[in-house]
MDTraj code that builds the backbone (N, CA, C; nanometers):
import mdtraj as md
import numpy as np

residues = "UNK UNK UNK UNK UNK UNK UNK UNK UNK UNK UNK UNK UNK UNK UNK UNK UNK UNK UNK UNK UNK UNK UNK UNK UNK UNK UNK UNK UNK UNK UNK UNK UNK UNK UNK UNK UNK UNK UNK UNK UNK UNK UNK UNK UNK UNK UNK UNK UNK UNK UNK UNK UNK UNK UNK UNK UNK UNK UNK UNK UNK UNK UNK UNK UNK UNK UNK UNK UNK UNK UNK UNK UNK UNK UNK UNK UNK UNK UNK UNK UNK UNK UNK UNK UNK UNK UNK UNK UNK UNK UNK UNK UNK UNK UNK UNK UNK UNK UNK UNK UNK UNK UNK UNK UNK UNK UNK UNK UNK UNK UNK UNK UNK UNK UNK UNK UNK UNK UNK UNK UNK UNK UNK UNK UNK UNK UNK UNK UNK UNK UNK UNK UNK UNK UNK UNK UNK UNK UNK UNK UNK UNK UNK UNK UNK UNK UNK UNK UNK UNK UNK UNK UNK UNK UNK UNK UNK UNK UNK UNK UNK UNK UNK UNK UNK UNK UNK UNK UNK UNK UNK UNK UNK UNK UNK UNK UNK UNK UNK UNK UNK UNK UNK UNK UNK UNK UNK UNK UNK UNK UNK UNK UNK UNK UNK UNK UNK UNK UNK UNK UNK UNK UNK UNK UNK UNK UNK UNK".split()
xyz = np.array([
    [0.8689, 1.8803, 1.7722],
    [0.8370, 1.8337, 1.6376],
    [0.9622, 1.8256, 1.5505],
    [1.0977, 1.8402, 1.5610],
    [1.1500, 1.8411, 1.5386],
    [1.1860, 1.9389, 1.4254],
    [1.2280, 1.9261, 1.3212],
    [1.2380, 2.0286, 1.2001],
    [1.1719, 1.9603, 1.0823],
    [1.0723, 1.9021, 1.0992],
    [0.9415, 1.8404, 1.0346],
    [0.8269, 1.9078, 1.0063],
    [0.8057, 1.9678, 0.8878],
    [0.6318, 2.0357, 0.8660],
    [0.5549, 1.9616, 0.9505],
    [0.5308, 1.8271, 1.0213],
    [0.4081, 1.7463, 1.0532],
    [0.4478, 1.6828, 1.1613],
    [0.3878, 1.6816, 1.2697],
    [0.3907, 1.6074, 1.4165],
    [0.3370, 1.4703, 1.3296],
    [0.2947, 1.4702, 1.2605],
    [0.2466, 1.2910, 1.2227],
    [0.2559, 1.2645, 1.0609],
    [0.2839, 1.1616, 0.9989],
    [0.2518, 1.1433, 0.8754],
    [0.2391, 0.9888, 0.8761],
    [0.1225, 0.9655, 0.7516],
    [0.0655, 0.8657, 0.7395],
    [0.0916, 0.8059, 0.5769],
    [0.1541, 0.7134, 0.5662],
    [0.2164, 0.6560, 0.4195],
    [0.1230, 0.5471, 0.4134],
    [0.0688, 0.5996, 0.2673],
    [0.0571, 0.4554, 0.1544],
    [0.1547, 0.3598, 0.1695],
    [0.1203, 0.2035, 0.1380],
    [0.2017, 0.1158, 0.1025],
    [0.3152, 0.0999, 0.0223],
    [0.1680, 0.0156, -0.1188],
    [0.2516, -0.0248, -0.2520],
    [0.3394, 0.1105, -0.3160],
    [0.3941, 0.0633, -0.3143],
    [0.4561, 0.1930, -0.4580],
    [0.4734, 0.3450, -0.3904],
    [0.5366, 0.2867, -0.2233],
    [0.5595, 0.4587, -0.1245],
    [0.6583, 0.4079, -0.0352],
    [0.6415, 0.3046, 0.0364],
    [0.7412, 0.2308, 0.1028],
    [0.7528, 0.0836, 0.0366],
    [0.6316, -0.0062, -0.0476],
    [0.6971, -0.0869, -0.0740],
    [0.7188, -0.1378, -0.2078],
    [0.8139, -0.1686, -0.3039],
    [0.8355, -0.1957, -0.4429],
    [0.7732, -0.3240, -0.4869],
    [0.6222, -0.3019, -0.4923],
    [0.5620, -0.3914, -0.5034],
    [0.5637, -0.4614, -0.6737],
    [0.5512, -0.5958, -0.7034],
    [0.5935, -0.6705, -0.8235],
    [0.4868, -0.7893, -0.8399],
    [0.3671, -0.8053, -0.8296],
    [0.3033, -0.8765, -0.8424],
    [0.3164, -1.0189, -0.9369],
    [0.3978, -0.9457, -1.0545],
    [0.4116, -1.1011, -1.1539],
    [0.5418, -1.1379, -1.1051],
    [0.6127, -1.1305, -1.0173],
    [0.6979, -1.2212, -0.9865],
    [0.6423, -1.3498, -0.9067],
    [0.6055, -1.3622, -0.8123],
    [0.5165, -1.4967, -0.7962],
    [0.5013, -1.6020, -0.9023],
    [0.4642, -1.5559, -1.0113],
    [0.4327, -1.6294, -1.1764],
    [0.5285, -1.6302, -1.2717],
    [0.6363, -1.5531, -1.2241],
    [0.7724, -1.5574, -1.3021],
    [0.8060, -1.7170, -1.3574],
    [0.8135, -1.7776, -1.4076],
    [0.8979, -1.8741, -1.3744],
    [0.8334, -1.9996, -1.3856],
    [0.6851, -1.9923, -1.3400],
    [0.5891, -2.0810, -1.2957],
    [0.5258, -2.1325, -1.3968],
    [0.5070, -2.0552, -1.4829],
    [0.4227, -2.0412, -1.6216],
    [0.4652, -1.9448, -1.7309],
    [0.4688, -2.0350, -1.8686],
    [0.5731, -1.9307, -1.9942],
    [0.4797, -1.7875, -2.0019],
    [0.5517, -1.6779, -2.0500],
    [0.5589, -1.5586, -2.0242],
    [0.4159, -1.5045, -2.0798],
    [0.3389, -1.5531, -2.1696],
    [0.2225, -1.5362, -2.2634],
    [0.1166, -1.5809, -2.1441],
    [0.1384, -1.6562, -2.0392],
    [-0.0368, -1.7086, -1.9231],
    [0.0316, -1.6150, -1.8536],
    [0.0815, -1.5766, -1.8211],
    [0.1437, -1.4632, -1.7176],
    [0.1074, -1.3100, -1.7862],
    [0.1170, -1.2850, -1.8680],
    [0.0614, -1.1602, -1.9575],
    [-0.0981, -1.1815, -1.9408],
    [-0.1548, -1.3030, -2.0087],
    [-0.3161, -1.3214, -1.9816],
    [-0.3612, -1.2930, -1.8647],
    [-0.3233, -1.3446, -1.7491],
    [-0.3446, -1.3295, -1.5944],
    [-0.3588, -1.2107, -1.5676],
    [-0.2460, -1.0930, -1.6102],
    [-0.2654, -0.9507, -1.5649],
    [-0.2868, -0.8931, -1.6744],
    [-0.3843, -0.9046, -1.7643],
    [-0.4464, -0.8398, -1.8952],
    [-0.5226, -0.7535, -1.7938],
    [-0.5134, -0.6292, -1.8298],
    [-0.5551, -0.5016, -1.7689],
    [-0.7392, -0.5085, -1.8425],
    [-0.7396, -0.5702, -1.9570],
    [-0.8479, -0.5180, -2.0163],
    [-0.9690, -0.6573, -1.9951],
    [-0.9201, -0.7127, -1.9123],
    [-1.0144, -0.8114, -1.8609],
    [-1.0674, -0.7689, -1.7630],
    [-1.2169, -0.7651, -1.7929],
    [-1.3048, -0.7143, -1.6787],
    [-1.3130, -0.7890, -1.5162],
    [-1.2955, -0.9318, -1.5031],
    [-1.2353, -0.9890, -1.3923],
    [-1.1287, -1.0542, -1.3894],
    [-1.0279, -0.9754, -1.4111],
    [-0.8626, -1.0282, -1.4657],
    [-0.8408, -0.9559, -1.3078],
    [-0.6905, -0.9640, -1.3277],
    [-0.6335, -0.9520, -1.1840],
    [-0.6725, -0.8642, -1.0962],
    [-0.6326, -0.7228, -1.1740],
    [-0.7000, -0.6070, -1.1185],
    [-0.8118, -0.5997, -1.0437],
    [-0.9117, -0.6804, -1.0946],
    [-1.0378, -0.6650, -1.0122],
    [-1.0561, -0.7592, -0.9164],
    [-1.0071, -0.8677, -0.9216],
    [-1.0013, -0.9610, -0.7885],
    [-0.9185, -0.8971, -0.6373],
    [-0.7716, -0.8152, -0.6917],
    [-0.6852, -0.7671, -0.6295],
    [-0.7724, -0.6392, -0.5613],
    [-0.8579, -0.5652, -0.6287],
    [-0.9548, -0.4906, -0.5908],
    [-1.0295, -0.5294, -0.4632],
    [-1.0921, -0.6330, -0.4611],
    [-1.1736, -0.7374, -0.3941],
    [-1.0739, -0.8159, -0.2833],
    [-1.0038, -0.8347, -0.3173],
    [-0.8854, -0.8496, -0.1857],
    [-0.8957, -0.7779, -0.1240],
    [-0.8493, -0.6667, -0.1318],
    [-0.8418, -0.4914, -0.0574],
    [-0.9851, -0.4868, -0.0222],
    [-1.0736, -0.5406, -0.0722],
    [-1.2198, -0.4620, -0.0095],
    [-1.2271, -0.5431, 0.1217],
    [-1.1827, -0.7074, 0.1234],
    [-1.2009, -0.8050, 0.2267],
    [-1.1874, -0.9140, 0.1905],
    [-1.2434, -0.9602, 0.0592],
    [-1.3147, -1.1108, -0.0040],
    [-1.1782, -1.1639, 0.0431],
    [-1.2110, -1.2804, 0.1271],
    [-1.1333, -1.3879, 0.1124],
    [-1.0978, -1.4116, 0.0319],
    [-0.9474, -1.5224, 0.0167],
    [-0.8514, -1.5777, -0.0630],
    [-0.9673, -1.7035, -0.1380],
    [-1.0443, -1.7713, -0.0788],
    [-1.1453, -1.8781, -0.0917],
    [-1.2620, -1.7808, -0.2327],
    [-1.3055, -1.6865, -0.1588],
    [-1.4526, -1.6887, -0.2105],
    [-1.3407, -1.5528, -0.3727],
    [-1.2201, -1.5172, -0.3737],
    [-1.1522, -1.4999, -0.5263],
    [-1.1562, -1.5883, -0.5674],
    [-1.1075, -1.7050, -0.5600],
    [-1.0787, -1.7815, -0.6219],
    [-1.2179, -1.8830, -0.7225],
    [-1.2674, -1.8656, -0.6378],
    [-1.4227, -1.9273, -0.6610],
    [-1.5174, -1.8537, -0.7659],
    [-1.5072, -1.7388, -0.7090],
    [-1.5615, -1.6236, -0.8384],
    [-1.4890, -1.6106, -1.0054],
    [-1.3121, -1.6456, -0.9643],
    [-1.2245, -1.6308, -1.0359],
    [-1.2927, -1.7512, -1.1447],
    [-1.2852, -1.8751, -1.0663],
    [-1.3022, -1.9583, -1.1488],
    [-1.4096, -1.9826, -1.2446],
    [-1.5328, -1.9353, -1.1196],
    [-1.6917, -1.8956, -1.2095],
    [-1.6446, -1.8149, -1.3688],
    [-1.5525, -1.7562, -1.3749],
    [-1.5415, -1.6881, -1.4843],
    [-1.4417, -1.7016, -1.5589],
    [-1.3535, -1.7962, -1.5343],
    [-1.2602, -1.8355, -1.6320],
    [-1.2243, -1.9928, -1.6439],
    [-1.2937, -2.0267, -1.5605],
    [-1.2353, -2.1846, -1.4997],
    [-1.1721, -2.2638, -1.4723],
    [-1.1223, -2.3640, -1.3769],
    [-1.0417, -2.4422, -1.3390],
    [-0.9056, -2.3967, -1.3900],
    [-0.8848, -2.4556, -1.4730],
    [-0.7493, -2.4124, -1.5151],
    [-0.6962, -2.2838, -1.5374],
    [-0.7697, -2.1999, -1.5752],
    [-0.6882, -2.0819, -1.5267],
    [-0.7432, -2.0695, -1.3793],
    [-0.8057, -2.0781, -1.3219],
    [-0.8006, -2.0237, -1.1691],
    [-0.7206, -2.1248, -1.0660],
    [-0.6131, -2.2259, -1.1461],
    [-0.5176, -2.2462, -1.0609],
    [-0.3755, -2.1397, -1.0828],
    [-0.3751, -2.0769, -1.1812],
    [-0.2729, -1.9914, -1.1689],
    [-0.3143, -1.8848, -1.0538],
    [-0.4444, -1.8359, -1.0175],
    [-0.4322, -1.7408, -0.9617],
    [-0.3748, -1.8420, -0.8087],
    [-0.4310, -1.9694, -0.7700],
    [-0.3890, -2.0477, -0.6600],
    [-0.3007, -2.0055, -0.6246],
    [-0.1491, -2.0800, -0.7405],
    [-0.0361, -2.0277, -0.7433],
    [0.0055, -1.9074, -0.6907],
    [-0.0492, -1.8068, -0.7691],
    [-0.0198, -1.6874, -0.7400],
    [-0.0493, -1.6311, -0.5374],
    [-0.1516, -1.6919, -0.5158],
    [-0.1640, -1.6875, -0.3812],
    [-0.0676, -1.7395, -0.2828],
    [-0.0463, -1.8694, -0.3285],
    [0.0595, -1.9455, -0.2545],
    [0.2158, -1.8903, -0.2454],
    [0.2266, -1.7911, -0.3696],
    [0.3829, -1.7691, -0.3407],
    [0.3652, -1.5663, -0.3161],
    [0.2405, -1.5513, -0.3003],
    [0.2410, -1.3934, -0.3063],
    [0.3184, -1.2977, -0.2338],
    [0.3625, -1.3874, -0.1737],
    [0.5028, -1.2986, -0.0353],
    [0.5889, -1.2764, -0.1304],
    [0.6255, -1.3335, -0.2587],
    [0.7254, -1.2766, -0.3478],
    [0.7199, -1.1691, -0.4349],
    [0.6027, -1.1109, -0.4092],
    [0.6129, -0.9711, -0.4558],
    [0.6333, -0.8810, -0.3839],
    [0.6775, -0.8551, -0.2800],
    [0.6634, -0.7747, -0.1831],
    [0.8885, -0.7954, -0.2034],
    [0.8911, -0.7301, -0.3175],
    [1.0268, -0.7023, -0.4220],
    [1.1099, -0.7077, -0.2691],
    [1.1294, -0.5653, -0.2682],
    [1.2164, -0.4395, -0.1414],
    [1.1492, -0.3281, -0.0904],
    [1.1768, -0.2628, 0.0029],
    [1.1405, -0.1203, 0.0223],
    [1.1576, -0.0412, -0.1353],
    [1.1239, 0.0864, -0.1193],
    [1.1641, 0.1531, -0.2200],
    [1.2664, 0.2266, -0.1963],
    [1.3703, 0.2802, -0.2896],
    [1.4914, 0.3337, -0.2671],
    [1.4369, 0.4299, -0.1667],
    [1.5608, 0.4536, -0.0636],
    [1.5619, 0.5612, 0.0320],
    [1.4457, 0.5960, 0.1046],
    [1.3476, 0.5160, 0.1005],
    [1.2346, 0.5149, 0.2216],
    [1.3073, 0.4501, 0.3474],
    [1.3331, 0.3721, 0.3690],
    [1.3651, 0.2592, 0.5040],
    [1.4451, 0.4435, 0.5795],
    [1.5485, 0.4908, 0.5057],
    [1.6122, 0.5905, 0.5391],
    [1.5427, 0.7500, 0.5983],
    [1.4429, 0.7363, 0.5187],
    [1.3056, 0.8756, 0.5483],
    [1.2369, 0.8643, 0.6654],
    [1.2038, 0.6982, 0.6931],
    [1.1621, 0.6879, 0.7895],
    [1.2083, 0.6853, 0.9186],
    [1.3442, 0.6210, 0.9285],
    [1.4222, 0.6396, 1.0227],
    [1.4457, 0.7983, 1.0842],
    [1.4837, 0.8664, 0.9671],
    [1.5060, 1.0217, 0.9993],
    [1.3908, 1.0917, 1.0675],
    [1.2605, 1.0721, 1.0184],
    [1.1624, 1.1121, 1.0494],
    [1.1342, 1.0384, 1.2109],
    [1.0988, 0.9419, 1.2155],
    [1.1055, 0.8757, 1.3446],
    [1.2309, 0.9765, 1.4533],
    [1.3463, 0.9609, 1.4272],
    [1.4398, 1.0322, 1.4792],
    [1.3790, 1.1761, 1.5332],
    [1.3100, 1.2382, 1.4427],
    [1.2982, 1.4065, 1.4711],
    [1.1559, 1.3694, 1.5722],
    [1.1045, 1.2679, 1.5904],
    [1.0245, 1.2570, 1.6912],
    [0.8763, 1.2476, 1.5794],
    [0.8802, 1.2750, 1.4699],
    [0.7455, 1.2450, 1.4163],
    [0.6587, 1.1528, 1.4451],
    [0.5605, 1.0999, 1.4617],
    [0.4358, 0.9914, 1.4699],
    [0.4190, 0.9487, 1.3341],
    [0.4727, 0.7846, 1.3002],
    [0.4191, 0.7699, 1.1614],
    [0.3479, 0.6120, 1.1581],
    [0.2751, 0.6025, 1.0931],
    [0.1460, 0.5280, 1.0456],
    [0.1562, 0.5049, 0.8757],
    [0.0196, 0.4288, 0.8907],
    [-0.0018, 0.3687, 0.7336],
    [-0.1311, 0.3375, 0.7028],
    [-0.1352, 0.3798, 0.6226],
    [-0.3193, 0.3560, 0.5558],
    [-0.3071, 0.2757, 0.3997],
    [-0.3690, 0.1508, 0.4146],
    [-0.3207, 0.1156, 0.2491],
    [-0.4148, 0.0040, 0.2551],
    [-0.4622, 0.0757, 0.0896],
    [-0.5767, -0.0827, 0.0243],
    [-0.4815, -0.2412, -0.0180],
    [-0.4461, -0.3274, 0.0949],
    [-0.4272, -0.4112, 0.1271],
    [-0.5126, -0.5088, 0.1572],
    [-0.4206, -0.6161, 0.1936],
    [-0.4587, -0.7767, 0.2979],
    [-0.4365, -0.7166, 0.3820],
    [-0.4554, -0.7497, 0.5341],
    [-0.3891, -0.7446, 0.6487],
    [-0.2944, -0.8973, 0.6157],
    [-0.3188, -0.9809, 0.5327],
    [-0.1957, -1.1106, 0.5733],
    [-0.0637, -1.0363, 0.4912],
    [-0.0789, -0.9618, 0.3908],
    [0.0045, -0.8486, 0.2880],
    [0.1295, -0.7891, 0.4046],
    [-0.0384, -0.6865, 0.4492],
    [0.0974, -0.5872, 0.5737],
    [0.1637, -0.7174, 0.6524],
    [0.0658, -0.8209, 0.7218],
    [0.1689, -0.8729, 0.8043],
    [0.2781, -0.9240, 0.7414],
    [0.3171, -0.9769, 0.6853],
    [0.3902, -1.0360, 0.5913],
    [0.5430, -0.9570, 0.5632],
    [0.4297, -0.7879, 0.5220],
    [0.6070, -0.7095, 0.4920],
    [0.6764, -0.6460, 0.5682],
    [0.5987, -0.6450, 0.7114],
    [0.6334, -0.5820, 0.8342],
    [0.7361, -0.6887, 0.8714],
    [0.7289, -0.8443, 0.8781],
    [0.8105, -0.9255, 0.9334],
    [0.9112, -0.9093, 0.7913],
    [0.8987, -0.8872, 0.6574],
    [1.0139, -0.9256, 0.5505],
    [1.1276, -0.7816, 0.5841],
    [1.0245, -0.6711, 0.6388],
    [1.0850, -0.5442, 0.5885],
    [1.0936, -0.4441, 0.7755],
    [1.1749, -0.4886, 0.8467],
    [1.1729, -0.4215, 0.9812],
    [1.1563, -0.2719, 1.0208],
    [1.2067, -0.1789, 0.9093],
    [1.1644, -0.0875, 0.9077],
    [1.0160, -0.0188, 0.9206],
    [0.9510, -0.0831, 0.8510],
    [0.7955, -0.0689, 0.8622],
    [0.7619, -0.0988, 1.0268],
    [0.7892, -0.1334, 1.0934],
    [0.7785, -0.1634, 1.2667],
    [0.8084, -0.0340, 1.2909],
    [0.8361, 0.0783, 1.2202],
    [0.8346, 0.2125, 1.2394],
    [0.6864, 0.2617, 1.2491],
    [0.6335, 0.1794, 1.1755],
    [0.4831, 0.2278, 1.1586],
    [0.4356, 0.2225, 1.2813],
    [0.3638, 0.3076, 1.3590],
    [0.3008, 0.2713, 1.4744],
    [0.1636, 0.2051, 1.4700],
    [0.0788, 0.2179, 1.3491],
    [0.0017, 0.1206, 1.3457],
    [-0.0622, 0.1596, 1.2086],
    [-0.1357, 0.1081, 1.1322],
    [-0.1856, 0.1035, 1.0104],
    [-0.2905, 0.0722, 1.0270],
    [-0.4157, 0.1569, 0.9292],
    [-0.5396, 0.1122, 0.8705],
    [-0.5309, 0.0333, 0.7316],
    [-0.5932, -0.0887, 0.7448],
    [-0.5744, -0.2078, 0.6271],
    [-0.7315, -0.1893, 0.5958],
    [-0.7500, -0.1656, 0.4154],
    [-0.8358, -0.1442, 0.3691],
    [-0.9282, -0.2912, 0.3727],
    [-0.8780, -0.4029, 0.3851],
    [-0.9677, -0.5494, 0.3854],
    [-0.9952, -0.5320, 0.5348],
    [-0.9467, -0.4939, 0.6333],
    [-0.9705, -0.5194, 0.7416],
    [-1.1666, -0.4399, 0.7758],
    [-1.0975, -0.3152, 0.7472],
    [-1.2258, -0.2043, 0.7187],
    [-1.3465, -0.1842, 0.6339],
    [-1.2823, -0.2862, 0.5105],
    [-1.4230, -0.3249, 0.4063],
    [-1.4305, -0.1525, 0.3463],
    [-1.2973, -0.0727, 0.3385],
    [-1.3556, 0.0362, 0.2453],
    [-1.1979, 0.0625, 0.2083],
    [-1.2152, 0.1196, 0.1118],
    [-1.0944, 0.1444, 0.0013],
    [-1.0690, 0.2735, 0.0164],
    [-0.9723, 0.3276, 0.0077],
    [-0.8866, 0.4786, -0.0454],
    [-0.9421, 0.5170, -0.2087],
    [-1.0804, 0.5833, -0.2589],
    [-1.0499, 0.6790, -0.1806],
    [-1.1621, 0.7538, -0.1126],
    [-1.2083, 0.6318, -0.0851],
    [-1.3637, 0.6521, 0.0195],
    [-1.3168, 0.7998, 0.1604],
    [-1.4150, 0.8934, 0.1528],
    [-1.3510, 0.9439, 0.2605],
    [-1.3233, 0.8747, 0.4211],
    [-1.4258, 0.7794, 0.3970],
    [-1.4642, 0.7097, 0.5448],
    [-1.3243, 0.6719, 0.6210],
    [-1.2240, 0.6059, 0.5314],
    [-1.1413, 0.5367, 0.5867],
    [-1.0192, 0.6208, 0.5901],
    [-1.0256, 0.7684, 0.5573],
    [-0.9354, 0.8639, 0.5972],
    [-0.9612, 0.9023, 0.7511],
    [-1.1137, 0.8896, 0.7758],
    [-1.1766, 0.9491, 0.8648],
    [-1.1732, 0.8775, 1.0037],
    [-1.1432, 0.7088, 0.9730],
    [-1.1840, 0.5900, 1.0373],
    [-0.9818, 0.6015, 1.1070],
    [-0.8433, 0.6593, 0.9968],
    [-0.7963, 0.6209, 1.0665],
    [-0.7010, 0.7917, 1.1267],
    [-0.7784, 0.8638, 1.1181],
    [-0.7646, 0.9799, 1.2036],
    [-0.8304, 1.0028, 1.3654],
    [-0.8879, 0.9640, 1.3373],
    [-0.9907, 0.8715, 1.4909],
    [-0.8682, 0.7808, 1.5526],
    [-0.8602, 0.6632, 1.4712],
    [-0.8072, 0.5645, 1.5324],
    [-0.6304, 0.6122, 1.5815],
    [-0.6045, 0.6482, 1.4787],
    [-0.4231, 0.7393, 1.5570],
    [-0.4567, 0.8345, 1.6465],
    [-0.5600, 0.9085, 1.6825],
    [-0.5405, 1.0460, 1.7229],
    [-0.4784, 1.1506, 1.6826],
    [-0.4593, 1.1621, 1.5575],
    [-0.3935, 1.3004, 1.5006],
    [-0.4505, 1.4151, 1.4502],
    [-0.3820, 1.5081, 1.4774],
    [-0.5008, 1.6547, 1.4259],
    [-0.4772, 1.6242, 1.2595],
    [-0.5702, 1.6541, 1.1936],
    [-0.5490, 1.6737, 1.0618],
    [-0.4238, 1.7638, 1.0023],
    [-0.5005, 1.9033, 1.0509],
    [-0.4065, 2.0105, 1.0396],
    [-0.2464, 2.0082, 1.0462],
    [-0.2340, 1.9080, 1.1109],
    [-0.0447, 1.8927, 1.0882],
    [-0.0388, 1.7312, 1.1013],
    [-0.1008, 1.7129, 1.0002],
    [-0.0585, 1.5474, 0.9528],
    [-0.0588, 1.5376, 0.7725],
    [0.0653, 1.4845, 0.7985],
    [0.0889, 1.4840, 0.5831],
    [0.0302, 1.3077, 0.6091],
    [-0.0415, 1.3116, 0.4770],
    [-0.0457, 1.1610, 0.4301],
    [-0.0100, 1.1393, 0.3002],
    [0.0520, 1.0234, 0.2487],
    [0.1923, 1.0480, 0.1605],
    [0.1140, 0.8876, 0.0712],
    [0.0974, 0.9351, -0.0771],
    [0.0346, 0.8172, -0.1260],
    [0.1013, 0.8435, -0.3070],
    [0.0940, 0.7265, -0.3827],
    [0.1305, 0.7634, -0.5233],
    [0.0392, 0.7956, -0.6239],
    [-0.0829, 0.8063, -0.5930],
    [-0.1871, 0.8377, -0.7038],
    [-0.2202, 0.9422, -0.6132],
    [-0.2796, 1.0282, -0.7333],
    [-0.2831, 1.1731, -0.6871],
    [-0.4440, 1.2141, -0.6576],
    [-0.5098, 1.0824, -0.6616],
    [-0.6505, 1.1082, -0.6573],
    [-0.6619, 1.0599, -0.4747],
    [-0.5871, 0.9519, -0.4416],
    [-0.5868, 0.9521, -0.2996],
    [-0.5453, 1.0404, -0.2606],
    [-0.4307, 1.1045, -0.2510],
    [-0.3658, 1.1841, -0.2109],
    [-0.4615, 1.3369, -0.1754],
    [-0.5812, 1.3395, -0.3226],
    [-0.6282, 1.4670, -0.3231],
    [-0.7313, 1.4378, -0.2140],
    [-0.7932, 1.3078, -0.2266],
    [-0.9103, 1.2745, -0.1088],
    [-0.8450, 1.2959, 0.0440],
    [-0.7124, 1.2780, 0.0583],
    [-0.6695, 1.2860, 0.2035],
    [-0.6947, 1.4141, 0.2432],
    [-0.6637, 1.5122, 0.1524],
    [-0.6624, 1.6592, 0.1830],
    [-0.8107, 1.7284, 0.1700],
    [-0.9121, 1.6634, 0.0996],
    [-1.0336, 1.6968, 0.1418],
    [-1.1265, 1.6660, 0.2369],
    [-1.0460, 1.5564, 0.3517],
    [-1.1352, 1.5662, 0.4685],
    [-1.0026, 1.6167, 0.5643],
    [-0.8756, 1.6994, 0.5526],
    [-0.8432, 1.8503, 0.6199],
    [-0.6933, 1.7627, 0.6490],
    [-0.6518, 1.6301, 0.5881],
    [-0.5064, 1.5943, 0.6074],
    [-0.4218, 1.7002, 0.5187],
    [-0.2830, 1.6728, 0.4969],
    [-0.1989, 1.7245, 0.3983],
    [-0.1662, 1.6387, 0.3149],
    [-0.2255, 1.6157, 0.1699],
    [-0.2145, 1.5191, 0.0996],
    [-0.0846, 1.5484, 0.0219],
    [0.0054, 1.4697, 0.0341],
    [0.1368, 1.4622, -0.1123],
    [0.1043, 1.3291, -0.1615],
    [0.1423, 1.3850, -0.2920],
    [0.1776, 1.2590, -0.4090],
    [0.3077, 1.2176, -0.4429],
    [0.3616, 1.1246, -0.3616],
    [0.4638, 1.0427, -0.3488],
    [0.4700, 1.0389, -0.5239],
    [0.6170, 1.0631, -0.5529],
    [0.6838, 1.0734, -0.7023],
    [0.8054, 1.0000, -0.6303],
    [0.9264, 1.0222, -0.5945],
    [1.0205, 0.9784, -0.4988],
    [1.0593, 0.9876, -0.3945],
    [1.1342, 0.9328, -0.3008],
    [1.1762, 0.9644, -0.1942],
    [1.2596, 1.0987, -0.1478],
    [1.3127, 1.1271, -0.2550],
    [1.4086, 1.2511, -0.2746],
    [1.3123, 1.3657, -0.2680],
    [1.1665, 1.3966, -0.3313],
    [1.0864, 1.4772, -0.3519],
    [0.9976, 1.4681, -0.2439],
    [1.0046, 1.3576, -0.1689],
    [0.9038, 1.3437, -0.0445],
    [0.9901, 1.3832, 0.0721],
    [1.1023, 1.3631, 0.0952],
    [1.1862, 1.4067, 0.2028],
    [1.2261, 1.4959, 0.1731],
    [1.1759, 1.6039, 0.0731],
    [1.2310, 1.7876, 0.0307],
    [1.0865, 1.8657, 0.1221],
    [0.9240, 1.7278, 0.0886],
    [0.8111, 1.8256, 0.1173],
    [0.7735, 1.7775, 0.3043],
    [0.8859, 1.7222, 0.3754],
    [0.8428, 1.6311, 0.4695],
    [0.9255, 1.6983, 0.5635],
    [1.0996, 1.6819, 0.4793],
    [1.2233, 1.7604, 0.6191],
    [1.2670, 1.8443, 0.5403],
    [1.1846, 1.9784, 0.4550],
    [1.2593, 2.0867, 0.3863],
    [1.3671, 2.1732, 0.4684],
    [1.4590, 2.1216, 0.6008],
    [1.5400, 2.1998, 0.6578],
    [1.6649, 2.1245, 0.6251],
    [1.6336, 1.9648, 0.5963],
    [1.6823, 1.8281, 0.6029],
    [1.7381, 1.7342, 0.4790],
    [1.7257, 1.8272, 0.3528],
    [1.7130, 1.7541, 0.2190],
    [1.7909, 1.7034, 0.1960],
    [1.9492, 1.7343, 0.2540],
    [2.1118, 1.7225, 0.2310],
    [2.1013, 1.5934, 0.2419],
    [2.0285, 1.5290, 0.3715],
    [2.0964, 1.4013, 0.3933],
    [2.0398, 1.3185, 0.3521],
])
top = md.Topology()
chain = top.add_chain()
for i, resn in enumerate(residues, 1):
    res = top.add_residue(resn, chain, resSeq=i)
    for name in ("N", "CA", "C"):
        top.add_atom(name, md.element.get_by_symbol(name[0]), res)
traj = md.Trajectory(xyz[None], top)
């Protein structure tokens, strides 16, 4: 096991390994005020909740369609847009992950990924971002039709890796997943940085 608390750990995506940026896609595309409207947090089917519905499964087709039912045509070609160039949010890794993982891989750890995604998302940042090919395989929340922080799909991909709970960290940035990982018997951390995740991951290892 190397000098690793965990024979396995299982990372969140967005905002753990990847510096995700959603309004860049729309940067540029449209002046800065339909780009603010688009991701108005306080719109009940504004981005958030379609992006929700992504992650659950809904096709790119049947968002857009709903999107439009409720705002119409013209704005539901920005979200088009937004589909068509969505590989451009997928920024960079996040500082000093590509590096955590390598190290970790190195000490012989088993690492994976569980994240309310597309599967076209993961595929996408696995080919932008080679490091992630570290992952030995990932549970994709559209694939599964259940979200983090359903216990099911903690449960669905502890099965599917084969890992004991008991010495598997799963590493996420909201602290409510994080707490659900650890109530069906993972080791939940709440990813803050890489520096603070590689202190609770290789505490023999922090130097480097």
């Amino acid at each position: 096991m190397g000098k690793c608390a965990y024979t396995d750990v299982i990372f969140d995506y967005c905002d753990v390994l990847l510096d995700w940026r959603p309004r860049l896609p729309l940067d540029g595309q449209y002046p800065a005020g339909v780009v603010d409207m688009f991701f108005d947090k306080t719109d009940e089917y504004g981005f958030d909740y379609y992006d929700a519905m992504s992650d659950s499964g809904w096709s790119e087709e049947r968002v857009l369609a709903d999107y439009e039912r409720h705002h119409g045509p013209a704005v539901a070609w920005v979200f088009r847009v937004y589909f068509e160039r969505q590989q451009l949010s997928l920024y960079d890794m996040i500082d000093g992950m590509p590096t955590l993982l390598r190290d970790l891989d190195a000490d012989g750890v088993r690492l994976w990924g569980l994240t309310n995604f597309t599967a076209k998302y993961v595929h996408a940042a696995r080919e932008k971002f080679p490091w992630l090919r570290l992952l030995r395989d990932t549970v994709v929340s559209s694939e599964e039709r259940i979200r983090k922080p359903d216990p099911m799909i903690y449960r669905r991909a502890i099965e599917r890796f084969g890992v004991n709970p008991a010495t598997t960290a799963f590493v996420d940035d909201k602290a409510y997943n994080a707490e659900a990982a650890t109530a069906v018997g993972l080791h939940g951390i709440r990813f803050l940085n890489a520096a603070q995740t590689r202190a609770r991951l290789l505490p023999e290892n922090d130097h480097r």
